[in-house]
MILOGU-238137 format. One record per residue (C-alpha): residue number from 1; residue in one letter; chain; x, y, z. Coordinates in steps of 0.05 Angstrom, whole numbers, plus 5000, padded with zeros to 4 digits. Layout:
BEGIN
> resi / resn / chain / c1 / c2 / c3
> NUM / A / A / X / Y / Z
...
end
This chain:
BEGIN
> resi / resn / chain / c1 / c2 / c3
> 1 / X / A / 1224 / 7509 / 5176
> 2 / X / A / 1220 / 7582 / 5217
> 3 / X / A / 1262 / 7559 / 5272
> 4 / X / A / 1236 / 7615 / 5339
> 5 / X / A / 1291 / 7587 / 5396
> 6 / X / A / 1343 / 7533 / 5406
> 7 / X / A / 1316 / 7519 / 5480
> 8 / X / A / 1359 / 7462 / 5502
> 9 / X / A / 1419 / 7427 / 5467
> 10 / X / A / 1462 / 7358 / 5491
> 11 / X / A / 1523 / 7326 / 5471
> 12 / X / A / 1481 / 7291 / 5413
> 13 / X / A / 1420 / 7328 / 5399
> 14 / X / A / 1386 / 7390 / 5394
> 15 / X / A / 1315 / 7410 / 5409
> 16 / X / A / 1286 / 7464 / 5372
> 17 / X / A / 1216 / 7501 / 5387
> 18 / X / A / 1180 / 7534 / 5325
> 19 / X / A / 1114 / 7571 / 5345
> 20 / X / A / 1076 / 7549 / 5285
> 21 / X / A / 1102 / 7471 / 5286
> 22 / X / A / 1118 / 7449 / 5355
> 23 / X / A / 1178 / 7420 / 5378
> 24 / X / A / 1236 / 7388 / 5341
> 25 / X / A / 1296 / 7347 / 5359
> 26 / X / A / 1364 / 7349 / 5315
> 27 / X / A / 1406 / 7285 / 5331
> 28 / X / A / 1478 / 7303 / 5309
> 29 / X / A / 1502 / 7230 / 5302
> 30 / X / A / 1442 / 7208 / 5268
> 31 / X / A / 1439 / 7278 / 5222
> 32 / X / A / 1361 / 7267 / 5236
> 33 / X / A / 1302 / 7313 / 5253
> 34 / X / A / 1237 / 7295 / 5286
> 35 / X / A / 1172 / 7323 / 5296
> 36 / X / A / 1140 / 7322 / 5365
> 37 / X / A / 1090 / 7275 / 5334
> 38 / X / A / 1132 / 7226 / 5305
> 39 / X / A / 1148 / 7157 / 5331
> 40 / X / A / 1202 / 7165 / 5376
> 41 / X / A / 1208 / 7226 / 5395
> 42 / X / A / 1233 / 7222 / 5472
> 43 / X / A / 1169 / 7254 / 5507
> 44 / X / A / 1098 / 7282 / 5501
> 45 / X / A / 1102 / 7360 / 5488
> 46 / X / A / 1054 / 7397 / 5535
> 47 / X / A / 0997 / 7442 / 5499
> 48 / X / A / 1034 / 7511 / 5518
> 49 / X / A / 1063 / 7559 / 5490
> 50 / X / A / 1138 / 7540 / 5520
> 51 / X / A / 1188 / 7599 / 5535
> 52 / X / A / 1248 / 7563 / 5565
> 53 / X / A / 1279 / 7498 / 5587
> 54 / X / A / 1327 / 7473 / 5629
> 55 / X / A / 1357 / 7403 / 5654
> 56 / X / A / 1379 / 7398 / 5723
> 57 / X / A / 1430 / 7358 / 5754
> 58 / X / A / 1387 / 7297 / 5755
> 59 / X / A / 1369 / 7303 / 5683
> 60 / X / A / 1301 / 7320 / 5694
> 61 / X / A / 1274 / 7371 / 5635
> 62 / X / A / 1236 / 7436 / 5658
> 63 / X / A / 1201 / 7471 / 5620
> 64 / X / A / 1176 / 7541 / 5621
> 65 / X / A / 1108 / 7570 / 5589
> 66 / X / A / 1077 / 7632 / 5579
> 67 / X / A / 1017 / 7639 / 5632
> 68 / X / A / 1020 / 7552 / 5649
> 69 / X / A / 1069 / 7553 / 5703
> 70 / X / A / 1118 / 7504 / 5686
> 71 / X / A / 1123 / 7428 / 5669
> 72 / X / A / 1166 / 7373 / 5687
> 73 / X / A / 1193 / 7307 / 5648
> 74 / X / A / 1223 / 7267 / 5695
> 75 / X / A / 1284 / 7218 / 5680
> 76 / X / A / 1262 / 7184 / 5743
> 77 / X / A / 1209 / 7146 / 5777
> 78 / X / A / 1198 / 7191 / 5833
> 79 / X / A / 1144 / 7238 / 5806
> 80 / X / A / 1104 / 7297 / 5841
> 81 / X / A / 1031 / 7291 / 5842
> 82 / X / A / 0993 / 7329 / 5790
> 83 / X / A / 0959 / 7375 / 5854
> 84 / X / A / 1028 / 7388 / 5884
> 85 / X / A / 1037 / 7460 / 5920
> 86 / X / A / 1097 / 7472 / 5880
> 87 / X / A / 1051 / 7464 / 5810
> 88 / X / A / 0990 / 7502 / 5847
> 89 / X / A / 1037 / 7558 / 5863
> 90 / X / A / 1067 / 7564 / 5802
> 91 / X / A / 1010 / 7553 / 5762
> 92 / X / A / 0983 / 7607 / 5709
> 93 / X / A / 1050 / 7639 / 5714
> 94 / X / A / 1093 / 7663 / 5656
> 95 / X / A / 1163 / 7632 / 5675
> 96 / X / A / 1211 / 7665 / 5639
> 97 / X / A / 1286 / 7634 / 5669
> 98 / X / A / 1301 / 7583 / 5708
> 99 / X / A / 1369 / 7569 / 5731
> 100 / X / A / 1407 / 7519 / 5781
> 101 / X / A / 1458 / 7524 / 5829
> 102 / X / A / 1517 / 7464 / 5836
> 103 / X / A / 1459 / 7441 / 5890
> 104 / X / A / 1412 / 7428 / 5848
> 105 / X / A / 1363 / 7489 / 5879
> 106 / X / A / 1333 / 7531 / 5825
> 107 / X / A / 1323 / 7602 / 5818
> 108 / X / A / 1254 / 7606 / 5777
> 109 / X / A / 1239 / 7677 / 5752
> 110 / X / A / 1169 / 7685 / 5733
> 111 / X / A / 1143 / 7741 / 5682
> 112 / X / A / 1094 / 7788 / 5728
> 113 / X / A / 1101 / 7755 / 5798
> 114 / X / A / 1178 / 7754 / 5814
> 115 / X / A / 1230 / 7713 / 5822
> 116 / X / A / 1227 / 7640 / 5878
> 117 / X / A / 1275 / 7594 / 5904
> 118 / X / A / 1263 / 7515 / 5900
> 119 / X / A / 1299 / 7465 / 5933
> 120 / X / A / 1280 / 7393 / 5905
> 121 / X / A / 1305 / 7352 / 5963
> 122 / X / A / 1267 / 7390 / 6026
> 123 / X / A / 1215 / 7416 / 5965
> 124 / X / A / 1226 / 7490 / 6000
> 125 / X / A / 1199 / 7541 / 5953
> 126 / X / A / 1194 / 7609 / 5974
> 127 / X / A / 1195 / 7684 / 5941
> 128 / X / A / 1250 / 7722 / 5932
> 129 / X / A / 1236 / 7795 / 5967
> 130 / X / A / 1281 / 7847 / 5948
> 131 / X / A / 1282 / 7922 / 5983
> 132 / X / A / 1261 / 7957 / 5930
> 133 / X / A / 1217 / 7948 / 5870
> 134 / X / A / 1259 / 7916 / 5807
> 135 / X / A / 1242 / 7897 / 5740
> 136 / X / A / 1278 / 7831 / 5731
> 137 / X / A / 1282 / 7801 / 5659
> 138 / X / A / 1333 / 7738 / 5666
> 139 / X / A / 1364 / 7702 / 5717
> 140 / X / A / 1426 / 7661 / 5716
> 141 / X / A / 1474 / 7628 / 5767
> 142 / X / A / 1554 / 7632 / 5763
> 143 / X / A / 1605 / 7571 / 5768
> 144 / X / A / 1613 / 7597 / 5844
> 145 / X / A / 1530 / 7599 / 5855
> 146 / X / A / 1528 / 7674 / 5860
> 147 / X / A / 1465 / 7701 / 5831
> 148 / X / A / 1462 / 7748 / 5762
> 149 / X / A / 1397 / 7786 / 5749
> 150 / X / A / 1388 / 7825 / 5691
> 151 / X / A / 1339 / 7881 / 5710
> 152 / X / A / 1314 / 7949 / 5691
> 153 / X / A / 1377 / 7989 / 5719
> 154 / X / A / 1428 / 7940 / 5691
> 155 / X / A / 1467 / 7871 / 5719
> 156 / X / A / 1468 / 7854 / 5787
> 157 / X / A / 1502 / 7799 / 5826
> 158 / X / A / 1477 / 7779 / 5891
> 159 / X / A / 1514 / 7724 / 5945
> 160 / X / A / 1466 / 7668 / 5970
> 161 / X / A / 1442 / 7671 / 6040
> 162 / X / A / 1396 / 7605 / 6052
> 163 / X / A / 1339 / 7631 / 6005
> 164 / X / A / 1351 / 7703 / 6005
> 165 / X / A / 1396 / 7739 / 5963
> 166 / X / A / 1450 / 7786 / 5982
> 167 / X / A / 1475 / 7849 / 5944
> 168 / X / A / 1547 / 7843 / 5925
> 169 / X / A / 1559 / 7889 / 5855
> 170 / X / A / 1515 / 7920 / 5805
> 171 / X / A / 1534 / 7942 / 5739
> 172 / X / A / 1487 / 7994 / 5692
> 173 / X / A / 1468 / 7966 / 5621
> 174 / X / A / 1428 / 7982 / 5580
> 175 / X / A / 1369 / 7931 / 5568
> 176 / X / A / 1398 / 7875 / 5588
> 177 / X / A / 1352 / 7802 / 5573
> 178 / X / A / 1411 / 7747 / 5582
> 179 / X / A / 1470 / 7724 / 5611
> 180 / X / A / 1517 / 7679 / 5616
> 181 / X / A / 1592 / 7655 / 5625
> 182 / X / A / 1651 / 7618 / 5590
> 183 / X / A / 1696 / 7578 / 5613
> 184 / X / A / 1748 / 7631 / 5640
> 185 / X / A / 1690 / 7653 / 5682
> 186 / X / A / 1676 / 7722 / 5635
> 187 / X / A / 1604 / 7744 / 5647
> 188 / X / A / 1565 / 7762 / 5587
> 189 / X / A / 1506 / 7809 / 5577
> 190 / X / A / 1454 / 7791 / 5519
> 191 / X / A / 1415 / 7868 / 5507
> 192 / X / A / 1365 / 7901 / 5468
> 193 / X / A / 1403 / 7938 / 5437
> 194 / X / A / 1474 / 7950 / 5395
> 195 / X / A / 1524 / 7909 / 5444
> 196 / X / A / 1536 / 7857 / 5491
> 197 / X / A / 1578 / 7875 / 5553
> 198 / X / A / 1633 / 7822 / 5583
> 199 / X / A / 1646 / 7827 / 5661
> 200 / X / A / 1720 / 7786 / 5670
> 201 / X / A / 1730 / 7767 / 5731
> 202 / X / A / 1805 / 7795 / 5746
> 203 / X / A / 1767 / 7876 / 5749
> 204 / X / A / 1700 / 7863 / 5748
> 205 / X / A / 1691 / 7922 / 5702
> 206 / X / A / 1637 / 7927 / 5651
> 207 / X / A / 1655 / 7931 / 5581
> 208 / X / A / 1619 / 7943 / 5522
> 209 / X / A / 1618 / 7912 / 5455
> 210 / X / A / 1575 / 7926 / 5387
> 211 / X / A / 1560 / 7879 / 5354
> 212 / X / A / 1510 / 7904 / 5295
> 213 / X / A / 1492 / 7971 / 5274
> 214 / X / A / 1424 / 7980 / 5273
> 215 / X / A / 1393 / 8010 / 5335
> 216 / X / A / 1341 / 7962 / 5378
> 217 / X / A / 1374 / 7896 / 5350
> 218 / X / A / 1363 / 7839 / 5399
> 219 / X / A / 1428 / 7807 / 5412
> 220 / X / A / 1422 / 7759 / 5473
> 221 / X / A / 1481 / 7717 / 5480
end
């Protein structure tokens, strides 16, 4: 088994995506592994070619495809409708990121048409404008629902202002394609290259760590 991405992972289990097998799931307590089309398998895989996931805080599973917009498995009984504007509008988009804040809003970064703000309870989704033209390749949200976005200058955090974002501190990296943050609220900066970088929180600075040697290693973290 190639496995391509460990997309989502739970107290108990694990679901991995292959690109020439589908999707498995890895129960730890169980020590068991199960194909997408296997009996029991906890919901029907959608015929895309998926590029992220994410559970939000109702334990609903999105997932993000390549040029499909995204997909929804509900753990409720409240559904959208299979015409909704929010699936119209992202449909036959590449979403690359999506990330929550402690609302439950997300921040959904598509491949080629930007990043939009969704708000499940009023179902507000709008796009994100910025002032000037940037390249953004990930999207994350902090413990304290400030905005990351790794772009082509570097890391930038932005304060929340309804839907819009706000400019607070940017950092230059080199590459950047991920980030997150640990539990002492550290920042960290997955590249394309040598080194992740590590933002703490007491100087904000911007340090840099190698982590292989060859040149034009991925490394996100």
């Amino acid at each position: 088994l190639q496995k391509k991405k460990v997309l989502l992972k739970s107290d108990d289990s694990l679901l991995l995506y292959t690109e020439k097998h589908g999707m498995f799931i890895y129960n730890r307590n169980e020590n068991s592994l199960k194909h997408q089309s296997e009996k029991g398998f906890p919901f029907e895989v959608p015929d895309v070619k998926i590029t992220c996931m994410y559970t939000d805080s109702r334990d609903n599973l999105w997932i993000g495809s390549y040029d499909q917009g995204y997909h929804v498995i509900y753990n409720y009984e409240e559904r959208f409708n299979n015409d909704s504007w929010l699936k119209t509008s992202l449909g036959n988009k590449s979403v690359v990121s999506v990330a929550a804040d402690s609302k439950g809003s997300l921040w959904i970064l598509t491949l080629k048409d930007g990043l939009y703000f969704y708000n499940p309870s009023s179902e507000y989704f709008n796009k994100v404008e910025f002032t000037e033209d940037i390249d953004i390749s990930y999207a994350f949200v902090d413990k304290d629902d400030r905005v990351w976005l790794a772009c082509n200058k570097g890391v930038a955090r932005f304060k929340v202002v309804g839907s819009a974002l706000r400019l607070e501190k940017d950092w230059s990296a080199f590459l950047p394609i991920s980030i997150s943050q640990d539990k002492d609220g550290r920042i960290w900066v997955g590249t394309m290259g040598e080194s992740v970088y590590c933002i703490t929180p007491e100087n904000e600075q911007l340090r840099s760590m190698k982590t292989v040697s060859a040149p034009f290693t991925f490394t996100p973290y």
